[in-house]
N, C-alpha and C positions, 0 to 999 in steps of 0.2 A: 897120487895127487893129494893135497891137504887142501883147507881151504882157511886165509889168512886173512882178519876181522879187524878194520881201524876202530881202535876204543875210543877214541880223539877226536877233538871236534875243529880239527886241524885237516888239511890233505897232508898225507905222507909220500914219500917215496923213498920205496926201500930197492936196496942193490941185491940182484941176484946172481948167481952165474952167467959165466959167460960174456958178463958187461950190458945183463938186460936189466931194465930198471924197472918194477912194478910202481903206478901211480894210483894210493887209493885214497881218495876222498873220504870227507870224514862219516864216519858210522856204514862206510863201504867196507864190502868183501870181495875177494880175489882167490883167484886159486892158484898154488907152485907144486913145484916138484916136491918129491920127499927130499933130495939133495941139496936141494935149497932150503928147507926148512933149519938144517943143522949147521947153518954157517952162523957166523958170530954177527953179524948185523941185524939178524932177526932173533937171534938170542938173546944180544942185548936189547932190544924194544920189547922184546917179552918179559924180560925182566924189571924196565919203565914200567909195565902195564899198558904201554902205548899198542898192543897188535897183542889178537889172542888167537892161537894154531892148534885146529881142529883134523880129526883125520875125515875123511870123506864120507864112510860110513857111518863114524859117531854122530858126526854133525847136522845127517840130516834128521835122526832118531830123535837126537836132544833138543833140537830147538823148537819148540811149539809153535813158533809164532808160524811156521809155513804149510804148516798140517799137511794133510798127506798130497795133495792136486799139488804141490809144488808153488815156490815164490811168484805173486801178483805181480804182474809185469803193466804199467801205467804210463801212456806216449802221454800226457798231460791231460788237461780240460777239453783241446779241441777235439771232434773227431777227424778222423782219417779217412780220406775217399781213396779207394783204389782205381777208379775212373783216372781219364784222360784230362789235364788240366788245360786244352787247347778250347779253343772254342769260344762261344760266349760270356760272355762272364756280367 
């Protein structure tokens, strides 16, 4: 698996095998296959500068910003009950 990086402040959708389409939002990442890495549709956006393709293990070494506990994951401002939403209110 690679993991494939919107440089663009644009949503993208790129074509993969098979006739699946990845949708990433801008300054989102995604993950494909190695097989789909080497197709010309992501070749050429890498060559734009639009999508930059990381191998799995380089990626999580090189990027500091996730250190080591792994990417902050944020449901928004509100919090979140896992209670019953019946009832009184």
């Amino acid at each position: 698996m690679k993991t494939i990086v919107n440089k663009t402040r644009r949503p993208l959708k790129v074509k993969l095998s098979q006739g699946r389409v990845l949708h990433l939002g801008p300054t989102k990442e995604g993950r494909i296959g190695a097989q789909d890495a080497e197709r010309e549709t992501i070749r050429r956006l890498i060559e734009a500068g639009e999508v930059e393709v990381f191998d799995d293990a380089s990626a999580g070494g090189s990027r500091g910003s996730r250190g080591t506990a792994g990417p902050v994951h944020s449901d928004g401002p509100h919090r979140q009950f896992s209670g019953s939403k019946r009832g009184d209110r």
